[in-house]
N, C-alpha and C positions, 0 to 999 in steps of 0.2 A: 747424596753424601754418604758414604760409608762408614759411621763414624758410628760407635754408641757412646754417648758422651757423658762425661762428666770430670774431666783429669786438666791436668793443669801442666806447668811447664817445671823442667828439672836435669839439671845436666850433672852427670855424675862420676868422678873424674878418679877414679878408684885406686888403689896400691894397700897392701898387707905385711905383714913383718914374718917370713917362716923362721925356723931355724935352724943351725946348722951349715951346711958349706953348700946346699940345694938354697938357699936365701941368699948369700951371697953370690953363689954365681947369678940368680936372678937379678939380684939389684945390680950388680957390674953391668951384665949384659943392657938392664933398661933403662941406665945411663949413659951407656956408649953412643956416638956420633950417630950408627944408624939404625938404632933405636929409637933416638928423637926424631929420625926424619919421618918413621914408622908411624910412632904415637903423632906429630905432626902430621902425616897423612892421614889418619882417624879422627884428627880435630879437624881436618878441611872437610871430611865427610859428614862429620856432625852437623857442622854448621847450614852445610848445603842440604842436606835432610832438615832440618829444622827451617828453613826456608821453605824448603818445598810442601813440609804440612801445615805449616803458617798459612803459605799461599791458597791452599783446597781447603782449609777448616773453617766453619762456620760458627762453633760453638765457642761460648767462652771460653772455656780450659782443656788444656789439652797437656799431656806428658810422653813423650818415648824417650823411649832408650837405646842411643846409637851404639852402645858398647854392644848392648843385647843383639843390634841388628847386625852389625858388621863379625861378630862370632860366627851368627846362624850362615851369616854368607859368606864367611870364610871357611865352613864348611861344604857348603856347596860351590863354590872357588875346587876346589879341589876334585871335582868331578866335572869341570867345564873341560872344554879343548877348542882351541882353532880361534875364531872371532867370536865365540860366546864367551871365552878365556881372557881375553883383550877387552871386550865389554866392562867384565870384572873387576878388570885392571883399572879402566879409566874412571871406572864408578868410584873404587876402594881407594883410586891415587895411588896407585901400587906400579905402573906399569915405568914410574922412573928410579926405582927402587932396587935396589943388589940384595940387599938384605931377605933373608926363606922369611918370607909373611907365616908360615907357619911355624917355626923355632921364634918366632916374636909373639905371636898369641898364646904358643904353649906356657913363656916367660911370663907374659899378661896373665892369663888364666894363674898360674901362681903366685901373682901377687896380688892381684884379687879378691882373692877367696882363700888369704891368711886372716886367722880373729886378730883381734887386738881387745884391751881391756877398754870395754864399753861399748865396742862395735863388731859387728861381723857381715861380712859379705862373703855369700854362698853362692858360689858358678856351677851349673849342671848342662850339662849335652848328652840330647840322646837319637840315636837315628831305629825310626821305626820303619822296619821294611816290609813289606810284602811276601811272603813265604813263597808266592810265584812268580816273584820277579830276581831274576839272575843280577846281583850287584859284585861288581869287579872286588877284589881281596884287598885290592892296594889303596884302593877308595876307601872303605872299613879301616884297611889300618892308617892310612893318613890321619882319620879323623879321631881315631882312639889314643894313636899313639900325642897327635900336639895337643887336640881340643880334650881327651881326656874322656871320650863321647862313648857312652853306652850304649848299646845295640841288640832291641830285640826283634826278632825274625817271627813275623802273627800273620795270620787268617781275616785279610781286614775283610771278610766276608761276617765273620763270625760278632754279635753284640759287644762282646768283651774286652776285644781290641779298645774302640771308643770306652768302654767303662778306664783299661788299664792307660790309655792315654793320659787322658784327664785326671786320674788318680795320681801320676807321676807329674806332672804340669803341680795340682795343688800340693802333693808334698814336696816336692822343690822349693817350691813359692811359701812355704807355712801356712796354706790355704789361702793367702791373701788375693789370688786367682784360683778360682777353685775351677775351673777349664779352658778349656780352647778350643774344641773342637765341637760342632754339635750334633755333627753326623762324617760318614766315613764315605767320600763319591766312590762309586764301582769301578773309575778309570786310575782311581788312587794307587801308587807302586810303593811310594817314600814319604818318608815325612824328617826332615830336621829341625830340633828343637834346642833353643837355649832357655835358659832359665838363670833371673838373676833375684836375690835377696838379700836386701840392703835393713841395718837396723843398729839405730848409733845413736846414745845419750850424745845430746850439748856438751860444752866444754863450758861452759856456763849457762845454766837452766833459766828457764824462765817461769817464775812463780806464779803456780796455778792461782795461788787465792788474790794476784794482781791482777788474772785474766779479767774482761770484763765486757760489756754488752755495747759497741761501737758502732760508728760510721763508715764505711767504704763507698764511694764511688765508678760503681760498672761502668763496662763501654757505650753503656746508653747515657752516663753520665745521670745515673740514679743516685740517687743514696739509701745504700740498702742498711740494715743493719746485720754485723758479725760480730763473733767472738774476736777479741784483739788480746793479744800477751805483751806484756811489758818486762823488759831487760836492760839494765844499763851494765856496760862492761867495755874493756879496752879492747877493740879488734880494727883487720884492716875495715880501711874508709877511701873513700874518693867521690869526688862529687865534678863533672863538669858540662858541657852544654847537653847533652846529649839525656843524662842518668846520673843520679846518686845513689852509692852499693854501700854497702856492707857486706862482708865476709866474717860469717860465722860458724868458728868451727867446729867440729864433735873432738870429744875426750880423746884425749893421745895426739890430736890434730895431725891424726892419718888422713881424713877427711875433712870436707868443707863447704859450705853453701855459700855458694855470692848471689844476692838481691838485688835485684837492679830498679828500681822504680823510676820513671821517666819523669822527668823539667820539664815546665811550664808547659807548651802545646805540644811539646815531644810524645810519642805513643809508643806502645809497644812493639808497635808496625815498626816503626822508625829503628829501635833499638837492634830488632832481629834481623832487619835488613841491611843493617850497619856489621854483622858479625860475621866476622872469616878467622880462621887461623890467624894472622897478620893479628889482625886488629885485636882480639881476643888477648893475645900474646904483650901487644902492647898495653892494653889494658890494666891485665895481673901487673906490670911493672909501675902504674902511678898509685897503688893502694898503699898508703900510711898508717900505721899506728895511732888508733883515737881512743879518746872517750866517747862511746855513744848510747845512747839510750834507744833501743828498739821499742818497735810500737807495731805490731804488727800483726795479720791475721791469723788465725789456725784455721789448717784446714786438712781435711780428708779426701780424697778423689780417686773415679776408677776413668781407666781411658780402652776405647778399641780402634782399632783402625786399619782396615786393609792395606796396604802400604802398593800395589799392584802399580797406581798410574806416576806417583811419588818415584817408584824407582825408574820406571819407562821413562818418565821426565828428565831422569837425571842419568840416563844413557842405557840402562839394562831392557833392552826393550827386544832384543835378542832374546835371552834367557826362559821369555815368555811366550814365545810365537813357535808355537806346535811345530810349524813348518822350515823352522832354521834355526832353532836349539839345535846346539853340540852338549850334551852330557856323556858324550863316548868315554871318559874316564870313569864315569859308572858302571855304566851298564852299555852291551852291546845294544839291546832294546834302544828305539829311540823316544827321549823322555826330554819332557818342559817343564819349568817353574809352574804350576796353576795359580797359586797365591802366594802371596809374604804377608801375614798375619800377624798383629801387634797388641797383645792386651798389658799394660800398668795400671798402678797402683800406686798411691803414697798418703801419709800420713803424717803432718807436720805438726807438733804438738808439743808443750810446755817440757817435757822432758829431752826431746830430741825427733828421729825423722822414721820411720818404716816405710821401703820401700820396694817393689817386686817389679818384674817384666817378663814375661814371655814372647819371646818370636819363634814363628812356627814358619816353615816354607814347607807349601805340598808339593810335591811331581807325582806327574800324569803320565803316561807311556801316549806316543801321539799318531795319530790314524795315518799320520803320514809316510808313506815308507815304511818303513816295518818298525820366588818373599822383604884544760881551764875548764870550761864550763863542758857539764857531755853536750855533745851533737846530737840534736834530735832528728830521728832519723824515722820518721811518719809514713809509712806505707797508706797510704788511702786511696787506691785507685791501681789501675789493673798493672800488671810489674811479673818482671821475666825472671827466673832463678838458675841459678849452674849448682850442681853437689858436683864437687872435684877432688882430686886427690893428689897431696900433696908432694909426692914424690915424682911420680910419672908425667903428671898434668893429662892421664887418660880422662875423656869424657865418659859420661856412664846414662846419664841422664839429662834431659835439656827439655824445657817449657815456659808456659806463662799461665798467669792468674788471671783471668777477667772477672770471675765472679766467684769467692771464696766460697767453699760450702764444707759442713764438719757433722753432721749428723748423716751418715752416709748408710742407708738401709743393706 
């Protein structure tokens, strides 16, 4: 298992307010018909990612970030050619799509990573390259010009590089990842990185001196004891065979967390294997207006995870195979994905949520040829979360809870 574990589950469905006539063409554009098929195509990939690391994870908790993932690979999308291009295509759902996937991330990446009062989401991309390895001009500016991506040219021979990596990953993140990397392979050419920073008060807090010392039920059906917060407040609600949710949102309700805790013998298994685009969509449309009283865990968690057999799974198994990679829109060199690398972070707490992601993808140059009453609403037992955003309906983040933990070293 490739995992270092301890993170949980979190979908993250983001949008920002700029301003000025660069925000409204933004919001025009990520309203329009194919726009949504866009942000639609990013939700069928979330979902099928989060699938796929449900299916390989072994540990209680676990959290990515499909917005983080589908960036970093939409920068390397742009360096593919031929049937490793088409790979890209059927992984990202891009390939029935008219609309530049790149003019729709540049419009994502700005609405994004606008503040609003009480929240902020911070997007960073950076492409680290090899000082000896030849990368095409139009590659470079693809990725500066939509992804906004920074570009330095280093000696990955030299210690420094790995110190300046990692230095850039944590201040990205606010230290909340304070690396990514642990050492630099001598086949290393490239490296693409996203970085994301998520940090948003409730729109109704939950009081700390109510917090108190409770019950949970793990997947071994223990009962351990956690920290639990208690909230009563009027938000969306739904409850049927499947899950009972609440959606609760941050200050400005740019953003939003839906909770989903599983009915009667229903499991978490159940819930994430029930979730597509479709169903998801239908979903957001049965939540009502309640009174409900929250009851529920805090918790802290970090998550790693090679992401390599996850995407091979879900069709990019080209991209990785030294011997039938096309990255010819990089580099005349021939060059493969070696890894897609995934470390989060979150923090869910009385006041609101703190959250990070980095995804890193290396390339390797390859021998071959030359990444009324309130509703009591009880979380006790392991339960799946989305942080979404209210405009776009972009995913950002997406996980589950099996075992809450808050004192996090």
């Amino acid at each position: 298992m490739k995992t270092n574990l301890i993170i949980l589950a979190a979908i993250l469905l983001i949008a920002c307010d700029n301003t000025g006539d660069e925000s409204s063409n933004t919001d025009e554009f990520l309203i329009s018909k194919s726009a949504q098929l866009l942000v639609q195509a990013n939700n069928d990939f979330a979902f099928e990612f989060l699938q796929e690391i449900n299916a390989a994870e072994e540990e209680a908790n676990f959290m990515v970030s499909p917005v983080s993932l589908s960036l970093a690979l939409g920068m390397a999308y742009n360096g593919a050619a031929g049937t490793t291009k088409t790979a890209f295509e059927q992984v990202l759902n891009y390939n029935e799509l008219d609309e530049d996937v790149n003019t729709f991330n540049k419009h994502l990446i700005n609405k994004l990573s606008s503040a609003t009062d009480g929240s902020v989401m911070e997007i960073a991309n950076s492409m680290w390259i090899n000082e000896l390895f030849p990368v095409k001009s139009e590659f470079i500016s693809l990725n500066q010009g939509n992804y906004f991506a920074e570009v330095a040219n280093k000696d990955f021979t030299n210690p420094q590089t790995l110190d300046d990596i990692n230095g850039w990953v944590s201040d990205k993140t606010h230290e909340k990842i304070p690396s990514i990397l642990n050492e630099i392979s001598p086949d290393a050419v490239l490296y693409l990185i996203n970085a994301l920073y998520f940090n948003a008060n409730w729109k109704y807090a939950f009081d700390e001196e109510m917090t108190y010392s409770g019950s949970f039920y793990n997947e071994l059906d223990e009962n351990i004891n956690v920290q639990r917060m208690l909230m009563t407040a009027t938000v969306p609600y739904q409850s049927n065979e499947l899950f009972s949710s609440v959606v609760l949102p941050y200050e400005k309700d740019k953003y939003s967390m839906a909770i989903m805790s599983p009915k009667g013998t229903q499991t978490t298994e159940d819930i994430i294997a029930a979730m597509d685009g479709e169903q998801w969509n239908e979903w957001l449309g049965n939540y009502s207006d309640q009174e409900v009283t929250v009851d529920m865990p805090k918790f802290k968690l970090e998550y790693k995870n090679e992401l390599n057999d996850e995407l091979i799974n879900m069709g990019l198994g080209l991209a990785f195979d030294a011997g039938l990679a096309d990255f010819s829109r990089i580099s005349d060199m021939r060059t493969y994905i070696s890894f897609v690398l995934q470390k989060t972070f979150i923090d869910v707490m009385e006041s609101g949520t703190e959250a990070a992601a980095v995804t890193i993808i290396g390339f390797e140059t390859t021998s071959v040829g030359d990444d009324p009453q309130p509703i009591s609403f009880y979380v006790g037992q392991p339960f799946v979360y989305v942080i979404k955003e209210n405009l776009t309906g972009s995913i950002c983040f997406v996980g589950k809870v099996g075992e809450p933990e808050y004192d996090l070293e």
